[in-house]
C-alpha positions as CSV (number, residue, x, y, z in Angstrom):
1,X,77.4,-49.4,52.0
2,X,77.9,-52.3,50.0
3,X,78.6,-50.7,46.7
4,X,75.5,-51.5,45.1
5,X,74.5,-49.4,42.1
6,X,70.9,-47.5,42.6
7,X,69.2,-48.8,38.8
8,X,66.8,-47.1,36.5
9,X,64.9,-48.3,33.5
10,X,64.0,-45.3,31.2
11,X,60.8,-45.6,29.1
12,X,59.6,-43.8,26.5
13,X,59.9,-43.3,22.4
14,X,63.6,-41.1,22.9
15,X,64.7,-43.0,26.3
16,X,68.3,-42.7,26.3
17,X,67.6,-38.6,26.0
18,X,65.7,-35.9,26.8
19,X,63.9,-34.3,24.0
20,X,62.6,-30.8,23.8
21,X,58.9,-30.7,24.8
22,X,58.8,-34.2,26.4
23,X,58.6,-34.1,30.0
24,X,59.9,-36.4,32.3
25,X,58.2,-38.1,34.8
26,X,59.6,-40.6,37.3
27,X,58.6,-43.3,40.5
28,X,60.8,-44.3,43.3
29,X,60.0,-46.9,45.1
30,X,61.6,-49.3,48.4
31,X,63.2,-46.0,50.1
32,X,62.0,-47.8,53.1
33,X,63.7,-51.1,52.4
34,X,61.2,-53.5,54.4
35,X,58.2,-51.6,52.4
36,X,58.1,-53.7,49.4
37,X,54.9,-53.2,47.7
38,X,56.2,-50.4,45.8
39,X,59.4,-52.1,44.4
40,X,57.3,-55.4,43.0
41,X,54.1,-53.6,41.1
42,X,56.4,-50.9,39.6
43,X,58.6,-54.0,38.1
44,X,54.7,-55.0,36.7
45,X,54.1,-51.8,35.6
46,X,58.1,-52.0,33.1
47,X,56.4,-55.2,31.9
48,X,52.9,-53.7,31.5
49,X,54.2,-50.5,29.3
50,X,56.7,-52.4,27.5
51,X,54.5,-55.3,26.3
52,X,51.6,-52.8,25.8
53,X,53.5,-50.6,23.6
54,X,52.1,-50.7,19.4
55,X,49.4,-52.5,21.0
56,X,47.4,-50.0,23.6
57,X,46.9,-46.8,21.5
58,X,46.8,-45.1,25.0
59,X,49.8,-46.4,26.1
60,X,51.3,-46.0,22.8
61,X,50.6,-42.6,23.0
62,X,51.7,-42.0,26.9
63,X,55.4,-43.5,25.8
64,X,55.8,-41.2,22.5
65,X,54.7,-37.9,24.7
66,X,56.2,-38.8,27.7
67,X,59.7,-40.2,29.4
68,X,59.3,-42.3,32.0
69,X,61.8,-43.1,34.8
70,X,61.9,-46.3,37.1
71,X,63.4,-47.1,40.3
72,X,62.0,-50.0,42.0
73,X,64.5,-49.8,44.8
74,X,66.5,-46.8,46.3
75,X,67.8,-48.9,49.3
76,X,68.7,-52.5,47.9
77,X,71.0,-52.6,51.5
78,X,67.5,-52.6,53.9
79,X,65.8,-54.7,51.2
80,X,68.4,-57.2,51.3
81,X,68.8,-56.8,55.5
82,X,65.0,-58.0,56.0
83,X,65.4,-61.2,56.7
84,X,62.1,-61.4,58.5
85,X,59.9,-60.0,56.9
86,X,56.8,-58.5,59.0
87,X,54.1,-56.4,59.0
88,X,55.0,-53.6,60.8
89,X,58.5,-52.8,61.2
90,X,62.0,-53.8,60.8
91,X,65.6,-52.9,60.9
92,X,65.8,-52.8,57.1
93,X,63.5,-49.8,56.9
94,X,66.6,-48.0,57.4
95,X,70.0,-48.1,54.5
96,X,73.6,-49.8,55.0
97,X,74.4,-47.0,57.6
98,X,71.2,-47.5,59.8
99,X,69.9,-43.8,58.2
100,X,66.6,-43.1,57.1
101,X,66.4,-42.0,53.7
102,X,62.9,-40.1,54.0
103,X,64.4,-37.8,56.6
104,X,68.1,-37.5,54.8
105,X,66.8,-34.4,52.6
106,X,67.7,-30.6,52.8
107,X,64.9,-29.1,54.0
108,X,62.9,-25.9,53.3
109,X,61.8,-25.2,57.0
110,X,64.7,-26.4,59.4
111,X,68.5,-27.2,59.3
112,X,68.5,-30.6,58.6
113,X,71.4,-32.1,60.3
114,X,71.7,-35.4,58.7
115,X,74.8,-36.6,57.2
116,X,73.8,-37.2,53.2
117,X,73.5,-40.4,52.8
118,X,75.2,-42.2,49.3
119,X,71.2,-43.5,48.2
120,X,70.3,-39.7,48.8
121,X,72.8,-38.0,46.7
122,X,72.8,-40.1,43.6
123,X,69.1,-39.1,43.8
124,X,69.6,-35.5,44.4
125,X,72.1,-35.9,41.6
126,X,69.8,-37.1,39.4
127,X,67.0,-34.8,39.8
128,X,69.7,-32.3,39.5
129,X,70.5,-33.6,35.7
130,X,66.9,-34.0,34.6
131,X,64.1,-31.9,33.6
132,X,61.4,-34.2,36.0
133,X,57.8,-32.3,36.0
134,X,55.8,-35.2,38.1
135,X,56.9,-37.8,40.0
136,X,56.0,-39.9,43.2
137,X,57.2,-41.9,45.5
138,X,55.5,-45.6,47.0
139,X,55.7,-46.2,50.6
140,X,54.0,-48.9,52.7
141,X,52.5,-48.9,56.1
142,X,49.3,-47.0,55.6
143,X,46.9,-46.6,52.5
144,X,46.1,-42.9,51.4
145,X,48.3,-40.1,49.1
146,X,49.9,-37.9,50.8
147,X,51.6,-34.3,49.3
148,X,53.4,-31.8,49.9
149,X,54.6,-30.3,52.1
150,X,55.7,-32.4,55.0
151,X,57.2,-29.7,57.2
152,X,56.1,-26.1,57.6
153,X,56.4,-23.2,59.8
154,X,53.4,-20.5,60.3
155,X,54.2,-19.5,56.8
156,X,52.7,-22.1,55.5
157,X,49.8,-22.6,58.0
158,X,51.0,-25.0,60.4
159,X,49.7,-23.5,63.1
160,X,46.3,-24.7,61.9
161,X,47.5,-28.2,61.0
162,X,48.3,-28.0,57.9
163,X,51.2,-27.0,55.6
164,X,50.4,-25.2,52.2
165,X,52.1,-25.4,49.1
166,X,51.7,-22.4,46.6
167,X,50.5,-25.5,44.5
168,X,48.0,-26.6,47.2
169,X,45.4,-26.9,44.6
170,X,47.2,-29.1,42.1
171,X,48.8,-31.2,44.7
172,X,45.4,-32.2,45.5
173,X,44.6,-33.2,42.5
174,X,47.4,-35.3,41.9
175,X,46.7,-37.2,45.0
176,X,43.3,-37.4,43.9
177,X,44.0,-38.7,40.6
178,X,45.7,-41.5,42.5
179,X,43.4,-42.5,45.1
180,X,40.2,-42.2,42.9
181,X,41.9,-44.7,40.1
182,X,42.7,-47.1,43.0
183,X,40.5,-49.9,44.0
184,X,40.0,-49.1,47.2
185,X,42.5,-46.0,48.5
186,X,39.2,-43.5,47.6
187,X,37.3,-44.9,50.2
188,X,39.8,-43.2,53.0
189,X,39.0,-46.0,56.0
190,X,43.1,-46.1,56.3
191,X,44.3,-49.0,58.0
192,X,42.8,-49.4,62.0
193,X,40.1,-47.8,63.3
194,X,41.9,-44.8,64.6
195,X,43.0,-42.8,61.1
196,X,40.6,-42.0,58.5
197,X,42.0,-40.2,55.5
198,X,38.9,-38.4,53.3
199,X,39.1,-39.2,49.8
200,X,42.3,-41.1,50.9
201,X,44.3,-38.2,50.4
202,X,46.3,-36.2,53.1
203,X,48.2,-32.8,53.5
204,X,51.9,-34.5,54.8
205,X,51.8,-32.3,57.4
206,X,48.3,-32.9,58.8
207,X,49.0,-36.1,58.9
208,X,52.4,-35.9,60.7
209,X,55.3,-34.0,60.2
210,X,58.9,-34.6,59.2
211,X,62.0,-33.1,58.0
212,X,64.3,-34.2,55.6
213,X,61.5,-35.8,53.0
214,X,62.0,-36.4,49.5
215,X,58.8,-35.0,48.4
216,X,59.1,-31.3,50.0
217,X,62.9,-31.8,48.1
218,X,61.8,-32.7,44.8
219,X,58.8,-29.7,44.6
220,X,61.5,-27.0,46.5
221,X,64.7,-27.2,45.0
222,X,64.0,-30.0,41.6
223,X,61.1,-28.0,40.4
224,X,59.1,-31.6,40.1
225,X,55.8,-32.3,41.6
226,X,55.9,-35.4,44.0
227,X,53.7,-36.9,46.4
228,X,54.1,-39.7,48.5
229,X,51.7,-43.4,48.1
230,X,51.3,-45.3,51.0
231,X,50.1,-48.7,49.4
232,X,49.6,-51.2,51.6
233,X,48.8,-51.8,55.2
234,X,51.5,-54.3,55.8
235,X,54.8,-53.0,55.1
236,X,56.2,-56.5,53.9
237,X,53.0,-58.3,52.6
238,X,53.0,-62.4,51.8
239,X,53.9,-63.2,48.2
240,X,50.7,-64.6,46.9
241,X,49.1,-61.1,47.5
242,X,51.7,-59.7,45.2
243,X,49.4,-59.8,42.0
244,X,46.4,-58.3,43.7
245,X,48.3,-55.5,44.6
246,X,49.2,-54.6,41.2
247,X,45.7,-55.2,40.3
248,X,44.8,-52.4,42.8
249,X,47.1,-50.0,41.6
250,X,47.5,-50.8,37.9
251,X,44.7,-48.1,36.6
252,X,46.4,-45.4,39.2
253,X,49.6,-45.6,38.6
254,X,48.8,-45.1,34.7
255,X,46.2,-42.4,35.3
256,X,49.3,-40.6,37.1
257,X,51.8,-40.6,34.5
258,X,49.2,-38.8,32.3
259,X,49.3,-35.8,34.5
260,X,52.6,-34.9,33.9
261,X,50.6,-33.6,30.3
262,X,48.9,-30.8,32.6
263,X,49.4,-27.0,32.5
264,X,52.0,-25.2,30.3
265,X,55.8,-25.8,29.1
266,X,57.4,-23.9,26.3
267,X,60.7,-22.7,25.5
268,X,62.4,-18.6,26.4
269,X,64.4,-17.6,23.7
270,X,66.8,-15.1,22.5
271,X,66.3,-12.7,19.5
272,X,67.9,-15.4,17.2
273,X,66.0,-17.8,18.3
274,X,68.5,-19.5,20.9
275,X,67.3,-20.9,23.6
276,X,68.3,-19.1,27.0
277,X,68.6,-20.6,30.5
278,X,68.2,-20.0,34.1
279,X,65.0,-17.6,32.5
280,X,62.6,-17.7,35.6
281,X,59.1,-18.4,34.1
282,X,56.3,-19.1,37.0
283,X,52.5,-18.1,37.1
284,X,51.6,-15.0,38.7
285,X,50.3,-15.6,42.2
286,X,52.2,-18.7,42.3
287,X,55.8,-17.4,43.3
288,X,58.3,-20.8,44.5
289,X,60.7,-20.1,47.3
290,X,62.9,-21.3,44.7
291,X,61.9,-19.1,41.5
292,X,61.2,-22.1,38.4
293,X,63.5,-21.3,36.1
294,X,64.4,-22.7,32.3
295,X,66.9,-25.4,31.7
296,X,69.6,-25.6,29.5
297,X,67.2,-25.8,26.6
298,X,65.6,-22.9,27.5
299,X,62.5,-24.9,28.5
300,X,59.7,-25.0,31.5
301,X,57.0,-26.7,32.6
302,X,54.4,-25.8,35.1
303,X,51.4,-27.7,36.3
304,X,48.3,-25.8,36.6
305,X,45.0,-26.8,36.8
306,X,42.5,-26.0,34.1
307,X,41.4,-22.3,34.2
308,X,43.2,-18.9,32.7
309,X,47.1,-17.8,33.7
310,X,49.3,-14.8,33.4
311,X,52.6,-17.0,33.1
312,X,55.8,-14.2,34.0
313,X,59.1,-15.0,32.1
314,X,62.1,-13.1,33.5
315,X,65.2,-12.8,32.2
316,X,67.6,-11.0,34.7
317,X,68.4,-7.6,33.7
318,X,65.4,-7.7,31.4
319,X,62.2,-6.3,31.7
320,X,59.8,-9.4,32.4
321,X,57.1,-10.8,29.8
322,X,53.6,-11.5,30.6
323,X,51.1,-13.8,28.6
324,X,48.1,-14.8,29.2
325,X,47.3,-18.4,28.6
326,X,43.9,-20.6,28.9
327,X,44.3,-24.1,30.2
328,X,41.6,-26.7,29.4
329,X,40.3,-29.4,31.7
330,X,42.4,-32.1,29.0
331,X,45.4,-34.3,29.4
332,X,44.1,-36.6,27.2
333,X,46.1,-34.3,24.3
334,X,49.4,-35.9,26.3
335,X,51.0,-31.9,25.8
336,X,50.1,-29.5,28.2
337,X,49.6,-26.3,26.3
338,X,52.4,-24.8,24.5
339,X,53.6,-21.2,25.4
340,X,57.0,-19.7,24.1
341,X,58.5,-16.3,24.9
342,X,60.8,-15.0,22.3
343,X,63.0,-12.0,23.9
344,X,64.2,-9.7,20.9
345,X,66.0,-7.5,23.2
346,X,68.4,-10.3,24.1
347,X,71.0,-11.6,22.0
348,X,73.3,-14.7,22.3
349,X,76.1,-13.1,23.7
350,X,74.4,-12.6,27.0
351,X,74.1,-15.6,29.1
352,X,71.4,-15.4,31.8
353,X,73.2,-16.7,35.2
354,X,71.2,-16.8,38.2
355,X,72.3,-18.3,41.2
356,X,71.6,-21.7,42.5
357,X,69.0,-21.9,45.4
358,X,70.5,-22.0,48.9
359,X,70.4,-25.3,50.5
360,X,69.8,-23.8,53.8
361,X,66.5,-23.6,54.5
362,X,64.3,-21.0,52.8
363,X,61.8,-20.3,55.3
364,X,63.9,-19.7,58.2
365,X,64.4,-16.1,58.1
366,X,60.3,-15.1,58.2
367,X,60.3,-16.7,61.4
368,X,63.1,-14.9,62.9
369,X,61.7,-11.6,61.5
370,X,58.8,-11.7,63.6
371,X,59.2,-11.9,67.4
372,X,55.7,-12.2,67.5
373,X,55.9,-15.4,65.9
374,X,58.6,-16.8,68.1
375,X,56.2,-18.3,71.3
376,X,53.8,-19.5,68.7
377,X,56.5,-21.9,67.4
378,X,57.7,-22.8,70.9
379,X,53.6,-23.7,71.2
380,X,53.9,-25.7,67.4
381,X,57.1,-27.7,68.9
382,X,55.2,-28.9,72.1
383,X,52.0,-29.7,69.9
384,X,54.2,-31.8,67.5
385,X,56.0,-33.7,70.3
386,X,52.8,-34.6,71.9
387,X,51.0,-35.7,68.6
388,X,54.3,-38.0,68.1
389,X,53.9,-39.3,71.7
390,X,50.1,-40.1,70.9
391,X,51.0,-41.7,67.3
């Protein structure tokens, strides 16, 4: 509203590019702009890294293998407009134009309304124009990790309380990852008496659901893992607990980073060795709504847990390649395991072009196919709105 620029520091050996076989990795932070926890500790964690670099071997290592992205505030207009700050709730949870940003998202299960915000494009822009693998985003208000996804329809399971990912089993992990490292997120006692989150994780759904959120975005239509950290029980904590909140979360949010290292990446190329794009390369039994495809550089990356793949590269019009690749339980290697497909049968001259994913949502049409379905969702719709009454 105000013209404010959205800022990120890039980190890493090559930050002012992307270099073949580095992922990219990124945090947001202060969507909400009354949660503030988020946007202080990841201004620690630019110091930390920066002043740790040549000294930490670890860290040394994370910023030659890895390129890190930092934005401690997407809505600098609802930072700026809590002048009160309190515990709970203010007006500057929302941006400039009063909208939330966490429900301002195309979304995969319903025809999200909401006019695109400025804060939401330049962020849809950006995943657009990067290769991000991992990322996640910090919240306040509650303390657990919460993934993807944050809608769902009885595709996904919602009808039992709880929306599944093709992912599921690395999204809990991630979340995991976070929550264990923390000082006291693991423990899962949440903030009152009435939630308790196991583990101090939670499916987004099971918890409660909403459309429009930038985590179910970034994993559907930017091929990058994200999942959501509640840090703190008060939204807009007093300053002097500023340093023990980055003491809480200084081992997790490093320990996080490092999983962008997990699973494959590798590179499709053309009989000459040229790398081709737009190659859809995904793990079989693992199919997106959005098929994973290469970027310009002919590159992927997928996160997968340790254990043996058959990872499928297609390259339309082709017949598709299979190969059979063995994962180890190790991202202390900072590279996931490497895995190229060369395709002899292609040469330069042909330019794979597959179209872009539809922005309408994805899931839509297996509901309507099944009139069978239809009262179960009426059912799902009365369940949510009495759930949201009860919150």
């Amino acid at each position: 509203l105000k013209g404010r620029d959205l800022w990120v520091l890039v980190l890493g050996r090559f930050p002012t590019h992307h270099k073949i076989g580095i992922p990219e990795f990124k945090y947001v932070a202060n969507m909400h702009g009354d949660e503030t926890v988020g946007r202080e500790i990841l201004l620690h964690l630019i110091d930390f890294l920066v002043t740790s670099y040549g000294r930490d071997p670890v860290i040394t290592r994370l910023l030659n293998n890895t390129r890190i992205h930092i934005m401690p505030t997407m809505n600098p207009d609802g930072f700026e407009a809590t002048k009160v700050p309190d515990c709970y709730y203010t007006p500057g949870r929302y941006n400039g134009n009063g909208e939330d940003l966490n429900r301002n998202f195309p979304d995969a299960f319903e025809d999200n309304r909401a006019s695109i915000q400025p804060e939401t494009q330049a962020v849809m822009d950006w995943i657009k124009n990067e290769t991000f693998v991992l990322s996640a985003n910090l919240h306040g208000g509650a303390l657990v990790a919460s993934y993807t996804f944050d809608n769902g329809n009885p595709v996904t399971g919602s009808l039992k309380g709880y929306s599944r990912s093709p992912d599921d089993d690395v999204f809990i992990h991630l979340a995991k990852t976070y929550s264990s490292n923390h000082a006291s997120m693991y423990k899962g006692t949440g903030c009152d008496n009435r939630q308790t989150f196991p583990e101090g994780i939670t499916n987004g759904y099971s918890w409660y659901q909403l459309e429009g959120g930038m985590q179910d975005y970034n994993y559907v239509w930017g091929q990058c893992f994200e999942i959501t950290l509640e840090l703190s029980c008060c939204k807009y904590p007093p300053e002097d607990q500023l340093g023990k909140f980055w003491r809480d979360n200084k081992v997790a949010l490093i320990e996080y980073i490092k999983q962008v290292h997990l699973g494959v990446k590798g590179q499709v190329t053309d009989k000459n060795g040229n790398p081709i794009p737009n190659a859809i390369v995904e793990a079989k039994g693992r199919p997106h709504v959005c098929p994973y495809k290469t970027n310009q550089h002919g590159e992927y990356f997928l996160l997968l847990l340790p254990g043996t793949y058959v990872i499928n590269a297609t390259v339309p019009g082709f017949k598709s390649m299979l190969k059979t690749v063995e994962i180890p339980g190790n991202t202390g290697n900072f590279s996931a395991v490497k895995q190229d497909f060369s395709f002899p049968e292609v040469s330069d001259k042909i330019s794979s072009k597959v179209a872009s994913c539809p922005k309408t949502p994805l899931y839509q049409e297996l509901t309507r196919a099944s009139a069978a379905v239809k009262p179960t969702v009426h059912l799902l719709v009365l369940m949510t709105v009495v759930l949201a009454i009860f919150k």
